[in-house]
N, CA, C and O atoms as a GROMACS GRO file, in nm:
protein
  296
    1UNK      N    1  12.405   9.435  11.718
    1UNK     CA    2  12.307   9.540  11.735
    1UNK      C    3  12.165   9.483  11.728
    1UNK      O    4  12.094   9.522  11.819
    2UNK      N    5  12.123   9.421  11.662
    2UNK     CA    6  11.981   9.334  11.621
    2UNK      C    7  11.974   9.268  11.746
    2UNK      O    8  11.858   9.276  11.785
    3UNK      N    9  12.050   9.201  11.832
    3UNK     CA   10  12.022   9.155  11.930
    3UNK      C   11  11.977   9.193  12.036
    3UNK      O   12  11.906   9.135  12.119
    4UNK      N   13  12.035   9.333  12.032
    4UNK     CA   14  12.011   9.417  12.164
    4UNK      C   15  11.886   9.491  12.109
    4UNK      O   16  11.809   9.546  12.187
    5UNK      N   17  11.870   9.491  12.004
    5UNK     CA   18  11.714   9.597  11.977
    5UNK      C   19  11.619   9.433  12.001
    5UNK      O   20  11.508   9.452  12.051
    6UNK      N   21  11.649   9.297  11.974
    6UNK     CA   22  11.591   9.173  11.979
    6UNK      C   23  11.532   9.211  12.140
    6UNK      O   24  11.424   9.241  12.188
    7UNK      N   25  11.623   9.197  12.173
    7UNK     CA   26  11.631   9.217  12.354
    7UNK      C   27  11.520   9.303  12.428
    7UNK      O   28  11.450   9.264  12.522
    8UNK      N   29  11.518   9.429  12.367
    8UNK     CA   30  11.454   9.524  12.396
    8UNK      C   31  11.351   9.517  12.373
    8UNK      O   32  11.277   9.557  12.463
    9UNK      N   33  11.278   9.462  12.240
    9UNK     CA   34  11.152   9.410  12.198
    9UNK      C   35  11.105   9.352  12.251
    9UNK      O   36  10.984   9.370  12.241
   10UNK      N   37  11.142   9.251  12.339
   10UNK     CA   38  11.096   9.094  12.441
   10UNK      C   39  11.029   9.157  12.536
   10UNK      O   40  10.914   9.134  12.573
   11UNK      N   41  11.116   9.254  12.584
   11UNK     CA   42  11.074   9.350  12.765
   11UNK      C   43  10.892   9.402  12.747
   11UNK      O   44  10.809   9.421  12.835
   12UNK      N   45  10.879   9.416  12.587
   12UNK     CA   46  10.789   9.433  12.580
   12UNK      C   47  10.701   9.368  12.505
   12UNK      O   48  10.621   9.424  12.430
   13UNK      N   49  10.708   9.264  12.518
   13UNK     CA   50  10.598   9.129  12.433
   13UNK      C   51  10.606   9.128  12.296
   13UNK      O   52  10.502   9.118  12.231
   14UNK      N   53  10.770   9.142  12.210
   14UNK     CA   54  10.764   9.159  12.095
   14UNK      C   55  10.864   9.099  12.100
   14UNK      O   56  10.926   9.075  12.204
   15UNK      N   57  10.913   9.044  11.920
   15UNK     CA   58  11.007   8.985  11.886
   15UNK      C   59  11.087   9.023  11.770
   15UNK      O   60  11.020   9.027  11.667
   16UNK      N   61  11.232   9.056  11.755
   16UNK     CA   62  11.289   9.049  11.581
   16UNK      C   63  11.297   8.974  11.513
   16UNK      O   64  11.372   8.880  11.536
   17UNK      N   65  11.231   8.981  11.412
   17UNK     CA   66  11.315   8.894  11.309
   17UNK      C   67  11.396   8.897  11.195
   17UNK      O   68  11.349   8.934  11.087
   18UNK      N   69  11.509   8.864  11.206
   18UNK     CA   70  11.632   8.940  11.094
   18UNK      C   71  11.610   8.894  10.952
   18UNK      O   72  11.685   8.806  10.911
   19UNK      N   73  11.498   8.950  10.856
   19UNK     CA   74  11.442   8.932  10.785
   19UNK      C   75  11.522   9.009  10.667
   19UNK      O   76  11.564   9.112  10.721
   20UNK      N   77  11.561   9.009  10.542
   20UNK     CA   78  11.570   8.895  10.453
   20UNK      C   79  11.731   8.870  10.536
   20UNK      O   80  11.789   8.805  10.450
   21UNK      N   81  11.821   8.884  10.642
   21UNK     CA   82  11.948   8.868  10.675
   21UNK      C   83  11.994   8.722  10.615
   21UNK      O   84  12.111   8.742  10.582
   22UNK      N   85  11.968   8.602  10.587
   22UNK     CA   86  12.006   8.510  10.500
   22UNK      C   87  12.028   8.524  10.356
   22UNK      O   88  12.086   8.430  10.300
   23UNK      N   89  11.998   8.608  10.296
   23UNK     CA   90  11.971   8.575  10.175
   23UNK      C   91  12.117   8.637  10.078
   23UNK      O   92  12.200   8.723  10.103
   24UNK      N   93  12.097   8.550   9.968
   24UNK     CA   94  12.250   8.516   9.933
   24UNK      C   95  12.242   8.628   9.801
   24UNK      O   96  12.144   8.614   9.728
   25UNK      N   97  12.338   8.736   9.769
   25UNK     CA   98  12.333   8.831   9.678
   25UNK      C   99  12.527   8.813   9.613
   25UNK      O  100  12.630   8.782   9.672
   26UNK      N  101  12.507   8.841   9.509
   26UNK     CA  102  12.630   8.858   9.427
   26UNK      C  103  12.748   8.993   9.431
   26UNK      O  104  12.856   9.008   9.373
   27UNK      N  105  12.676   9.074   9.522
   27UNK     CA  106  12.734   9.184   9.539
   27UNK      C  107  12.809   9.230   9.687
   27UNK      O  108  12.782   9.164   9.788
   28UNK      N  109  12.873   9.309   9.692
   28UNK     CA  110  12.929   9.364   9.824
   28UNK      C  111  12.920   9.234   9.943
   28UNK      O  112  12.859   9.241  10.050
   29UNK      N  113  13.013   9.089   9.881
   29UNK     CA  114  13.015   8.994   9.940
   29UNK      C  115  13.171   9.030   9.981
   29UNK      O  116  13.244   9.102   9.913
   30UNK      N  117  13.220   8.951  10.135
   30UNK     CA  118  13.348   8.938  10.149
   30UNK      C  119  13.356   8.853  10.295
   30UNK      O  120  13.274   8.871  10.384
   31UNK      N  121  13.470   8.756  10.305
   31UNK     CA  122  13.486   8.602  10.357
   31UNK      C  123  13.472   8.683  10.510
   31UNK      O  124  13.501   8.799  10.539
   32UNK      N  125  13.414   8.571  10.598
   32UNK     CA  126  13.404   8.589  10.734
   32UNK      C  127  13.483   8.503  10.753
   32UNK      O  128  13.506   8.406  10.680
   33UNK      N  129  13.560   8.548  10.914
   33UNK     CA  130  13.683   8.467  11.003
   33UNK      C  131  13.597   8.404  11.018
   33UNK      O  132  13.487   8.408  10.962
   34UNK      N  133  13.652   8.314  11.124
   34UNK     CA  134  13.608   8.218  11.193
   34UNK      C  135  13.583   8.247  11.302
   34UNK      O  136  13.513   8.171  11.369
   35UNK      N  137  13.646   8.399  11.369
   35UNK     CA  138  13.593   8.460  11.465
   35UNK      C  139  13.467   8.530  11.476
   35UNK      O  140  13.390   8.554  11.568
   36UNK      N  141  13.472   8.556  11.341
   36UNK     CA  142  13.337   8.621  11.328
   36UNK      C  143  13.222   8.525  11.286
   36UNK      O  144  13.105   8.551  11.316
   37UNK      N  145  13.251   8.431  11.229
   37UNK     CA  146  13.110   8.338  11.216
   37UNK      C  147  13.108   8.257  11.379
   37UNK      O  148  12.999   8.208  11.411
   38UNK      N  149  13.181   8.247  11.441
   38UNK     CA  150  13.149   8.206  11.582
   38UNK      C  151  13.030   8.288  11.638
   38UNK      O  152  12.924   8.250  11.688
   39UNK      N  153  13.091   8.442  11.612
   39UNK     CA  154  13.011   8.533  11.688
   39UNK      C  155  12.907   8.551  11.660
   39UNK      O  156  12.828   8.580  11.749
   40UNK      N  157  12.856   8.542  11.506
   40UNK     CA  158  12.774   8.573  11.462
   40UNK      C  159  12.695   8.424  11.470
   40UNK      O  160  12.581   8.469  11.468
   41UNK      N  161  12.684   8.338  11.474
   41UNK     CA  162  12.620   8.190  11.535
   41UNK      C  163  12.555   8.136  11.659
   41UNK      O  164  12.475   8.045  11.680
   42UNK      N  165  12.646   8.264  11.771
   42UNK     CA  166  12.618   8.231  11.898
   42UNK      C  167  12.532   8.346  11.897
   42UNK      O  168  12.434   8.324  11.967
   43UNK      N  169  12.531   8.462  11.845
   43UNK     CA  170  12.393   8.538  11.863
   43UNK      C  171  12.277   8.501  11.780
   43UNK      O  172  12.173   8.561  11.811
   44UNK      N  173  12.269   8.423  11.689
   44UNK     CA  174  12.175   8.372  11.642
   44UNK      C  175  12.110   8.284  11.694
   44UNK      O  176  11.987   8.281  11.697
   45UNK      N  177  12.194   8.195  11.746
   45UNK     CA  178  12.140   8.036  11.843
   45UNK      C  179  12.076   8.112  11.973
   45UNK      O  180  11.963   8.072  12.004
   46UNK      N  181  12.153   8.250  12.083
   46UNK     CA  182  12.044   8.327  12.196
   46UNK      C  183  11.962   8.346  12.114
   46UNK      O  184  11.923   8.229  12.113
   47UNK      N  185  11.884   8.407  12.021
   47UNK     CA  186  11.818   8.427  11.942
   47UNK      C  187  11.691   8.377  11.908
   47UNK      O  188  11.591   8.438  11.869
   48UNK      N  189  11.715   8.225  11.933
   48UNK     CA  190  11.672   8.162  11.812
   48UNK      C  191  11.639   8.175  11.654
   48UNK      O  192  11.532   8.161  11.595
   49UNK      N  193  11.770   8.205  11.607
   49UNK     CA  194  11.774   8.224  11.477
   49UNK      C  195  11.854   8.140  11.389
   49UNK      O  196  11.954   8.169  11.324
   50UNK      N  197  11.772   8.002  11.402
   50UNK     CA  198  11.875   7.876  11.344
   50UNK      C  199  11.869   7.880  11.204
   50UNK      O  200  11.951   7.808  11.147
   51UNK      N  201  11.803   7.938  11.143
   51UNK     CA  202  11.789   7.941  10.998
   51UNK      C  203  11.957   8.042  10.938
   51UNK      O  204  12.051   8.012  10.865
   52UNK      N  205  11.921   8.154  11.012
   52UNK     CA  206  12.054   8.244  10.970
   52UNK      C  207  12.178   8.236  11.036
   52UNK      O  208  12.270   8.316  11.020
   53UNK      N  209  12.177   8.108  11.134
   53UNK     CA  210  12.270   8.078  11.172
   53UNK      C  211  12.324   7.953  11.084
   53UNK      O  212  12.446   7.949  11.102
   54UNK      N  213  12.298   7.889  11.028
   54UNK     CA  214  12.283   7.789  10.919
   54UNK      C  215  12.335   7.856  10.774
   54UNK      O  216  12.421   7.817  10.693
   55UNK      N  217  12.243   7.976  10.776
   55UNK     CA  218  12.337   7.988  10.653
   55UNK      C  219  12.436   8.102  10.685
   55UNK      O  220  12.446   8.179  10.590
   56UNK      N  221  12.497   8.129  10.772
   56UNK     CA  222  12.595   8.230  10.805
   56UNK      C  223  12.723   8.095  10.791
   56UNK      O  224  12.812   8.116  10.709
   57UNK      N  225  12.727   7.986  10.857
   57UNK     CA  226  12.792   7.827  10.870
   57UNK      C  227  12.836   7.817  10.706
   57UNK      O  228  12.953   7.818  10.670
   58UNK      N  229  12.725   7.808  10.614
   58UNK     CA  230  12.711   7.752  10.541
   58UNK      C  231  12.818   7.853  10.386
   58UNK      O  232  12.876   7.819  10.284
   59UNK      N  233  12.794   7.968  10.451
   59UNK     CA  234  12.824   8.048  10.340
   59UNK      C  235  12.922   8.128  10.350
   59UNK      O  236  12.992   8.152  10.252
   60UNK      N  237  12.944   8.180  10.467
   60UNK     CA  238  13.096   8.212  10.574
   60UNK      C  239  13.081   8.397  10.465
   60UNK      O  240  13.192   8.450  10.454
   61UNK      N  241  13.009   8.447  10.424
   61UNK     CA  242  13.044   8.572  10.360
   61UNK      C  243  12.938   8.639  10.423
   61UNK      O  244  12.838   8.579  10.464
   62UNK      N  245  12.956   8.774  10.433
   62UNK     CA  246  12.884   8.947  10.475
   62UNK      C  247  12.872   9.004  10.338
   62UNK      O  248  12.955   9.033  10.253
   63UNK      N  249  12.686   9.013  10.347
   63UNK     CA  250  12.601   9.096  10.282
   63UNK      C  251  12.608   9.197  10.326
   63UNK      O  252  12.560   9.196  10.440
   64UNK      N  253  12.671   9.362  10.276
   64UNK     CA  254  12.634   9.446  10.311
   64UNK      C  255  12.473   9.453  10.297
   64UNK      O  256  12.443   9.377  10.205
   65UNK      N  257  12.377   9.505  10.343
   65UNK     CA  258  12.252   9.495  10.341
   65UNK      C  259  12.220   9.614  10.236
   65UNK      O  260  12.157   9.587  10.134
   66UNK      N  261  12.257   9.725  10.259
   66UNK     CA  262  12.252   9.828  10.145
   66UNK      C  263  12.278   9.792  10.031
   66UNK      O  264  12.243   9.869   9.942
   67UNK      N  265  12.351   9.657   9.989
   67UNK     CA  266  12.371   9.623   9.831
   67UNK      C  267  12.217   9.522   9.800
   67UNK      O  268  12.174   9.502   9.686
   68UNK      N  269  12.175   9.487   9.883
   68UNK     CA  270  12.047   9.413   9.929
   68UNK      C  271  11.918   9.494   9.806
   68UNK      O  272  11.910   9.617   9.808
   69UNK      N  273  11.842   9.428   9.725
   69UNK     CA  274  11.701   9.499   9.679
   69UNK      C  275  11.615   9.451   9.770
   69UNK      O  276  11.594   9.336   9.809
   70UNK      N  277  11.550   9.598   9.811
   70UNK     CA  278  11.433   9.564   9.904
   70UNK      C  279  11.384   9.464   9.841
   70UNK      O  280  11.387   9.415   9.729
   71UNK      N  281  11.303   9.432  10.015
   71UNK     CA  282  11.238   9.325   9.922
   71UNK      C  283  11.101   9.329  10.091
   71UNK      O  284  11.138   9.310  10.207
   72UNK      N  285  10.996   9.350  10.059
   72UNK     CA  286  10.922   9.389  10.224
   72UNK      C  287  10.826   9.211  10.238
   72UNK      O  288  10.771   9.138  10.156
   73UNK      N  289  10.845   9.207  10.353
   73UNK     CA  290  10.776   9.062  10.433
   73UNK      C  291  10.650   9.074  10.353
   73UNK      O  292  10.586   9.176  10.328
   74UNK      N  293  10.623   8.921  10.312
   74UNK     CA  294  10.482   8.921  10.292
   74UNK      C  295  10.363   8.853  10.411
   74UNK      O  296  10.242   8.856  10.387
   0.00000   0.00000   0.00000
Protein backbone atom coordinates (compact mmCIF):
# COMPACT_ATOMS: atom_id res chain seq x y z
CA UNK A 1 0.00 0.00 0.00
CA UNK A 2 2.87 2.69 0.85
CA UNK A 3 4.07 2.02 -2.47
CA UNK A 4 1.23 2.80 -4.40
CA UNK A 5 0.42 6.01 -2.26
CA UNK A 6 4.78 6.29 -2.90
CA UNK A 7 3.73 6.15 -6.53
CA UNK A 8 1.10 8.55 -6.49
CA UNK A 9 3.14 11.17 -4.67
CA UNK A 10 5.98 11.14 -7.53
CA UNK A 11 3.10 12.04 -10.36
CA UNK A 12 3.19 14.93 -8.38
CA UNK A 13 6.75 16.07 -7.36
CA UNK A 14 6.57 14.37 -3.98
CA UNK A 15 8.00 11.54 -2.20
CA UNK A 16 7.20 8.81 0.89
CA UNK A 17 9.02 8.11 3.35
CA UNK A 18 8.18 5.02 5.52
CA UNK A 19 9.11 6.73 8.58
CA UNK A 20 9.66 5.26 11.79
CA UNK A 21 8.77 1.61 9.53
CA UNK A 22 12.34 0.20 10.73
CA UNK A 23 12.25 0.55 14.04
CA UNK A 24 12.56 -2.40 16.32
CA UNK A 25 9.69 -2.63 19.30
CA UNK A 26 9.13 -5.57 21.80
CA UNK A 27 5.60 -5.84 21.16
CA UNK A 28 3.02 -7.23 18.58
CA UNK A 29 6.25 -8.82 16.89
CA UNK A 30 5.75 -12.10 14.71
CA UNK A 31 8.40 -14.09 12.14
CA UNK A 32 8.17 -13.17 8.41
CA UNK A 33 8.36 -16.05 5.54
CA UNK A 34 10.66 -15.77 3.30
CA UNK A 35 7.97 -15.00 0.97
CA UNK A 36 7.18 -12.20 2.58
CA UNK A 37 10.57 -10.65 3.30
CA UNK A 38 11.24 -11.16 -0.52
CA UNK A 39 8.24 -9.07 -1.08
CA UNK A 40 8.69 -6.76 1.24
CA UNK A 41 12.63 -6.05 -0.03
CA UNK A 42 11.72 -5.80 -3.56
CA UNK A 43 9.30 -2.96 -2.75
CA UNK A 44 11.70 -1.28 -0.78
CA UNK A 45 14.73 -1.58 -3.26
CA UNK A 46 11.64 0.13 -6.32
CA UNK A 47 11.52 2.44 -3.64
CA UNK A 48 14.59 3.24 -2.73
CA UNK A 49 14.24 2.24 0.67
CA UNK A 50 17.56 0.45 1.46
CA UNK A 51 17.62 1.29 4.99
CA UNK A 52 14.15 -0.65 5.69
CA UNK A 53 14.98 -3.03 3.43
CA UNK A 54 18.10 -3.89 5.51
CA UNK A 55 16.44 -4.10 8.42
CA UNK A 56 13.32 -6.03 7.25
CA UNK A 57 16.68 -8.79 6.00
CA UNK A 58 18.05 -8.30 9.15
CA UNK A 59 15.23 -8.84 11.56
CA UNK A 60 12.72 -11.05 9.47
CA UNK A 61 9.65 -9.85 12.11
CA UNK A 62 6.23 -7.43 11.54
CA UNK A 63 5.69 -4.42 13.69
CA UNK A 64 2.19 -3.97 13.91
CA UNK A 65 2.52 -0.13 13.73
CA UNK A 66 -0.41 0.51 16.15
CA UNK A 67 1.75 -1.22 18.94
CA UNK A 68 4.35 1.52 17.70
CA UNK A 69 4.63 4.98 20.33
CA UNK A 70 4.28 7.83 18.22
CA UNK A 71 6.99 9.22 17.71
CA UNK A 72 6.64 12.57 14.85
CA UNK A 73 9.82 13.37 12.32
CA UNK A 74 12.03 15.87 13.52
Amino acid sequence: MLAKINSMARHSGNAIRPWPMGTQSERSRKPLTNRKVYYITRVCAENGWDELAHAVKAGRLAIEQESQTLRLPQ
